[in-house]
N, C-alpha and C positions, 0 to 999 in steps of 0.2 A: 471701667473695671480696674481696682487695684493692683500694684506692682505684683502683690505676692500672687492674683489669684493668676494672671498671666504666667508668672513662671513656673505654677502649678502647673496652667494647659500646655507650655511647652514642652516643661518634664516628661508629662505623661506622655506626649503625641511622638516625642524623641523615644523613649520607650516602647512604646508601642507600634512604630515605627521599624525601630533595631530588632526587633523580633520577626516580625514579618520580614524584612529583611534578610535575617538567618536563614529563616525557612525557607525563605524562596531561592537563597544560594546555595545553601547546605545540599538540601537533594538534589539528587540526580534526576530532574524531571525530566529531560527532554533525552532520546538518545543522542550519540556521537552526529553532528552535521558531515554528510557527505554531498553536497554540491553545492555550487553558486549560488541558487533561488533558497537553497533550505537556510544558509546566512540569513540571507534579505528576510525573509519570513520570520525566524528566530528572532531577528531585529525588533518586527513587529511585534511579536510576541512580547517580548521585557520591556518593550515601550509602554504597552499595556497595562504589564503587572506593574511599573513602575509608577504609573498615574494611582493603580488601585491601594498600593502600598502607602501613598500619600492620604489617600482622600481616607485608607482608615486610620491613621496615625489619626487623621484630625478630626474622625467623627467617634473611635476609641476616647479621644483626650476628652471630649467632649461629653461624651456619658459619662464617665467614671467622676470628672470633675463634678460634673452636677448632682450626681450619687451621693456625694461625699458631700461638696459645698453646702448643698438645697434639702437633704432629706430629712423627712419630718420626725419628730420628735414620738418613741412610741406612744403616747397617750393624746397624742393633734391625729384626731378626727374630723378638723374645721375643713371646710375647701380652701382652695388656692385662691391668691386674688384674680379675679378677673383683669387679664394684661392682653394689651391690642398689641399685635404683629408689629415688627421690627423693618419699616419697608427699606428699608440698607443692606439687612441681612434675606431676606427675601428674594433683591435683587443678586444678590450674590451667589446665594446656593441657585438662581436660575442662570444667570451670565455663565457662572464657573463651567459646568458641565457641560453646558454646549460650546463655549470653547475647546473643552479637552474632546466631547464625542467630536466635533469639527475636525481637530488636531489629529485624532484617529483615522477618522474618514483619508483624508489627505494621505496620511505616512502608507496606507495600505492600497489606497489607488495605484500612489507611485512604485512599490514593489509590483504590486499585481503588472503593470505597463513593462515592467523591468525585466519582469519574469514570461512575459508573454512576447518578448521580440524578440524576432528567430535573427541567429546572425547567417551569412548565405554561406557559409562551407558547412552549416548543419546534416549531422547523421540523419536519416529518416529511419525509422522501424515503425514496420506497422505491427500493433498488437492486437491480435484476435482472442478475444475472453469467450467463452466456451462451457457448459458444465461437463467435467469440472476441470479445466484444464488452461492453461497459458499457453502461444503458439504466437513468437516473435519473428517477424518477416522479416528479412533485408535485402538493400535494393538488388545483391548478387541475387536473389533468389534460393538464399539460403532459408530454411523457419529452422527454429532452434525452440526448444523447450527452457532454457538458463538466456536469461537479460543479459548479453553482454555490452558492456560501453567499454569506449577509450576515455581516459581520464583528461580533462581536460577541454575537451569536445563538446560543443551545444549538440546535444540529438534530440528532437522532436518524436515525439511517440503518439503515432496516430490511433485510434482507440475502435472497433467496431467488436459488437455481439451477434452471435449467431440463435440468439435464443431468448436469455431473460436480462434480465438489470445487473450488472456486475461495475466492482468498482476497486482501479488499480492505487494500491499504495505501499509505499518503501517508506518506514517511517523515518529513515537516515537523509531522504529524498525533501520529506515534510509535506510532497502533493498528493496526493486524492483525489481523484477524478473518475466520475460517476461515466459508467459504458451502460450505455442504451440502446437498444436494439433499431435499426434504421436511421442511427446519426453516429457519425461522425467527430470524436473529441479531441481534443488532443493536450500536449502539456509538455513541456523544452525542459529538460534536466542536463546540467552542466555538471558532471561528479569530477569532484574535485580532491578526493579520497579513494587508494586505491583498499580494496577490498570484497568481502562477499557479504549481500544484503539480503533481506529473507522481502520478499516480494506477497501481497497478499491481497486476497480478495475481502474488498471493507462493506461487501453488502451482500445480506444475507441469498444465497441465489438457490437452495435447494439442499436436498439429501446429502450431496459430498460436498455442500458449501467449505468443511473445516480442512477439509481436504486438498481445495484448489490454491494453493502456496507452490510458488517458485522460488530461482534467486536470481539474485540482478551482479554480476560480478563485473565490478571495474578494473581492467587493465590498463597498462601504459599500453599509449602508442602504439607501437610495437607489435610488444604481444598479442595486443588484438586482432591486427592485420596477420600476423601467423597463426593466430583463431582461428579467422574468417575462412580462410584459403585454404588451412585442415581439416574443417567442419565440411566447406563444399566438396573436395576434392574426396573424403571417408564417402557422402553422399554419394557422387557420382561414381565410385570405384566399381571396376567391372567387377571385384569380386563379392559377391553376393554375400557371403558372412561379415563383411566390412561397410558395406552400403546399410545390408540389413540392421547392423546395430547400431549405427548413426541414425537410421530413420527412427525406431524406439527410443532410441535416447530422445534424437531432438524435438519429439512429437506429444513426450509427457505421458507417454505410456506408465511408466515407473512409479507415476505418483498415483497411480490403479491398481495395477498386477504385478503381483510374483511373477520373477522370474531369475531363478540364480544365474544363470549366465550372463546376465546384465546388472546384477548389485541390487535388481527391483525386488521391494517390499512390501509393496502397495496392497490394499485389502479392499477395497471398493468394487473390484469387479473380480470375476477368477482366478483362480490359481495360473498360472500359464505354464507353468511346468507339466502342471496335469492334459494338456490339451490331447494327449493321444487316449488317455481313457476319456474325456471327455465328446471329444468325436465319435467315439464306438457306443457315447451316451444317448448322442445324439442320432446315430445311425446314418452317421455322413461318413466317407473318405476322408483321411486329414486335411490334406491341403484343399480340398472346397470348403472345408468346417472352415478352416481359420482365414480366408478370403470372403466366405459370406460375412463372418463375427467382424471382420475389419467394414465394408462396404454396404452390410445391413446387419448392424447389431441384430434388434430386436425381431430378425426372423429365427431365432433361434435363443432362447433364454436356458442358461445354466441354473439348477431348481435351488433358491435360496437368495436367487438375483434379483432386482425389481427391475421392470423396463426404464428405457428411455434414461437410463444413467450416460450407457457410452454415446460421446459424441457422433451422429451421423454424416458425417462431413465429411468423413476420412477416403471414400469411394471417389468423391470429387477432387479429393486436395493430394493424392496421390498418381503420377502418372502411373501406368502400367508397370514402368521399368523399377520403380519406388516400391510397388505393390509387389512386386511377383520378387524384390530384392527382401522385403519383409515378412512375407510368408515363406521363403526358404529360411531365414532365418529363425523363425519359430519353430519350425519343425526341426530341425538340425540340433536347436536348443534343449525343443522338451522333447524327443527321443534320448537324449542322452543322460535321464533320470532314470 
């Protein structure tokens, strides 16, 4: 190949190259990273588009030069000379690529290895997926509705469903992992950014699938452990207007039902304001109405509602003292509209 036509294919390939380039720096593809593994993974990722950016600089250079060099004259209607394969270059476009898929393979083993070894002062939280709802366990025996972590911290997040196929992701996080009903998953986030992250469910699981969104909010240090110890102690408090709206809050009621007394907006299941005409709807006394609706939804459906929305689970996962701290609070609530 001639000097000139070489400098032509590098032109173009440097060209076409710088632009792909741009584009892939200019946007904003990826959100802000907030933990250790989301780095590593990111890593992977540009490694990636870095290999791709290559290989089209030089398979761009390669059309356009031949476009231009090679094309036929408009009145050659002849065929092409019959030309046998180039076994150099043959060997090449087959070597090249499996070294770079080799080279891939490898760089995402070692992340994936990286990102899956627990270090031993790991947080544990277990998360229970739900329709349509999130419910974050910790080891106090706290569940919380909002992800909290300590910045800085490896925490392990153990994964079961009580139902269908759901799948947790924080895309500041960068992991997704698939919750299946009868196993066990899990996934180690090390946030490394303090702030609040919108938490979402990445698989389609039902009616309030767009619904089942949380957030994951990283604290220092610190402030977590003054979290932790406020959230249990609102819990446990003997006073029942205080218990009560710690359990609503940290249970994810809010992301269902109205309820002005708690800031809730939710449109998925009843008004809960209205729960004293709705009791007299129903031909119950209050507080049995809103203890059965907690511990068997679907004996009782408000007309406009579908079954099998509200989680059943709530009878089990509530002691007594929880329960009977929750329906005073409801009532106390929506009487006062």
């Amino acid at each position: 190949m001639r000097r000139g036509s070489i400098a032509w294919l590098l032109g173009i390939g440097v060209v076409s190259g710088g632009v792909a380039a741009a584009v892939a720096l200019a946007l904003p593809w990826l959100p802000v990273d907030a933990s250790r593994e989301a780095g590593r993974i990111d890593f992977v990722f540009w490694f990636v588009v870095t290999i791709c950016i290559v290989i089209f600089a030089v398979v761009a250079a390669a059309i356009i030069y031949s476009v231009v060099r090679f094309r036929a004259a408009p009145d050659d209607d002849s065929d092409g000379p019959p030309i046998h394969g180039n076994t150099r270059l043959e060997i090449a476009w087959t070597l090249i690529p499996t070294i770079l898929v080799t080279a891939i393979g490898i760089v995402s083993a070692i992340v994936l290895s990286r990102n899956d070894a627990l270090a031993k002062n790991a947080l544990r939280v277990d998360v229970v997926a739900q329709q349509f709802t999130w419910t974050f366990k910790y080891p106090s025996g706290l569940t919380s509705a909002t992800l909290a972590l300590p910045k800085g911290r490896e925490t392990q997040l153990r994964f079961t469903s009580l139902d269908v196929i759901h799948a947790f992701f924080v895309p500041e996080f960068r992991e997704n992992e698939d919750i299946v009903p009868g196993l066990t998953t899990t996934i180690n986030v090390t946030p490394t950014r303090v702030g609040t992250y919108p938490v979402i469910c990445n698989e389609l699981c039902g009616l309030g699938h767009a619904t089942m969104r949380s957030t994951a909010v990283v604290m220092q240090p610190a402030a977590f452990d003054t979290w932790l110890k406020g959230q249990s102690k609102a819990v446990a408090s003997p006073n029942t207007a205080t218990a009560g709206a710690a359990i609503f809050k940290n249970n994810g009621c809010a992301a269902c039902h109205t309820l002005t007394a708690a800031g809730a907006s939710g449109k998925v299941g009843p008004d809960l304001d209205k729960l004293p005409a709705e009791a007299k709807q129903a031909g119950q006394p209050l507080a049995p109405f809103i203890q059965t609706s907690i511990t068997d939804p679907n004996a009782y459906i408000q007309p406009g509602y579908p079954k099998n929305v509200m989680p059943q689970t709530f009878g089990k996962a509530f002691s007594k003292q929880q329960l009977d701290a929750l329906v005073s609070y409801l009532i106390s609530s929506s009487k006062g509209k």
